[in-house]
C-alpha positions in Angstrom: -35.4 -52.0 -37.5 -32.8 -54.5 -35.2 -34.6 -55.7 -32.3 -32.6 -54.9 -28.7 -31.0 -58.1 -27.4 -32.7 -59.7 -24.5 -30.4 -59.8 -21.7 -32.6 -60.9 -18.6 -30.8 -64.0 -18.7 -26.8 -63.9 -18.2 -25.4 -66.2 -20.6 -23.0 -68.8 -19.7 -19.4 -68.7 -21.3 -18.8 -72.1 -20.9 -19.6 -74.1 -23.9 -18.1 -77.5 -22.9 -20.3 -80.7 -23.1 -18.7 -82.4 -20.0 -21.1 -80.7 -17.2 -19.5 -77.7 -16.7 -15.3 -78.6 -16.4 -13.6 -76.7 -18.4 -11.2 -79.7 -19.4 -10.9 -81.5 -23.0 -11.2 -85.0 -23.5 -8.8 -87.0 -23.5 -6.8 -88.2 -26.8 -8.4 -91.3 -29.1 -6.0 -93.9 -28.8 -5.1 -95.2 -32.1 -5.4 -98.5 -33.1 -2.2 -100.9 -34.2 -2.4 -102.3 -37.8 -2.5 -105.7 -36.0 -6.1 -104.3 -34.2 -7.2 -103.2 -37.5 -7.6 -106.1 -39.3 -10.7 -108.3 -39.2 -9.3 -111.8 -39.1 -6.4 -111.1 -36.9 -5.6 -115.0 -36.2 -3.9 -115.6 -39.3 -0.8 -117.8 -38.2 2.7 -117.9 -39.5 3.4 -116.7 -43.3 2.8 -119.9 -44.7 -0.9 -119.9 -43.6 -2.7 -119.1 -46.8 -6.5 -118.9 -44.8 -8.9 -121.2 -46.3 -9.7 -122.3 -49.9 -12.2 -120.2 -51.9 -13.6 -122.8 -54.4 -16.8 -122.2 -55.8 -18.5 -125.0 -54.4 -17.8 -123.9 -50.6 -20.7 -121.9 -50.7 -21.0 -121.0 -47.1 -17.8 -120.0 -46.9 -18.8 -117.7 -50.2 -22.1 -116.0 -48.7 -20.2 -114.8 -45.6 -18.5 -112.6 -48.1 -21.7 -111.2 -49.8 -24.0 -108.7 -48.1 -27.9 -109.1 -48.2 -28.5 -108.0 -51.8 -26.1 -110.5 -53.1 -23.0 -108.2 -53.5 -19.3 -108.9 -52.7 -18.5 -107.1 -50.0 -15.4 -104.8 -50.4 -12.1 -105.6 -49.0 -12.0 -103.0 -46.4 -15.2 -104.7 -44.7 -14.8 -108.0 -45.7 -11.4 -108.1 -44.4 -9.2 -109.6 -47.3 -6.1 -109.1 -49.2 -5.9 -108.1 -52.6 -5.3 -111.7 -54.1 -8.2 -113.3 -51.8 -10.6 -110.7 -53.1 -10.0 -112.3 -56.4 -10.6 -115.7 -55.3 -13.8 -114.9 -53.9 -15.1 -112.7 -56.6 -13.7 -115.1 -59.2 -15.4 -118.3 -57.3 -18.8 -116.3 -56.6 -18.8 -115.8 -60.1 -18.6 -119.4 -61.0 -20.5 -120.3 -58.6 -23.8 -117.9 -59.9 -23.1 -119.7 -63.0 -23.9 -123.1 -62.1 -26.7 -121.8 -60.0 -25.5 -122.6 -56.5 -25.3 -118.4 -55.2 -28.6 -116.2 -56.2 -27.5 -113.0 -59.1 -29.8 -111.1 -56.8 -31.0 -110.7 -53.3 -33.8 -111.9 -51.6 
């Protein structure tokens, strides 16, 4: 058997979140590709950022999260051809013991 509907209380139309206007938000602005990218102080073209070697170890741990895993491009900020570099160098570099396999 349906139950009748309560309607002691009006209910109120409105359904906004903005305390009771009726008008939208305003529109996200978008961000440029130059915004985008996390090292955005790159320099001319000839620039090539700095040296992944596999003895800068500093310079490799910024690019590996907590458990020890290269961080993908999209976070770590990198192009195709430095993610390379870096995953080629950590590599080496886990080899002759100077960057853990695993995390701490």
């Amino acid at each position: 058997m349906a139950r009748p509907m309560d309607r002691s209380k009006p209910r109120s139309r409105s359904r906004s979140r903005s305390g009771g206007t009726t008008g939208g938000t305003a529109p996200k602005k978008r961000r440029t590709a130059r915004e985008k990218r996390r090292f955005p102080e790159r320099g001319n073209m000839d620039w090539k950022g700095p040296i992944v070697d596999y003895k800068e170890v500093e310079l490799l741990r910024k690019f590996l999260t907590a458990s020890s895993k290269v961080m993908s491009r999209k976070r770590a900020g990198t192009s195709a051809r430095e993610q390379r570099d870096i995953k080629r160098a950590v590599k080496r570099a886990r080899f002759m013991a100077l960057l853990p396999f695993t995390g701490v």
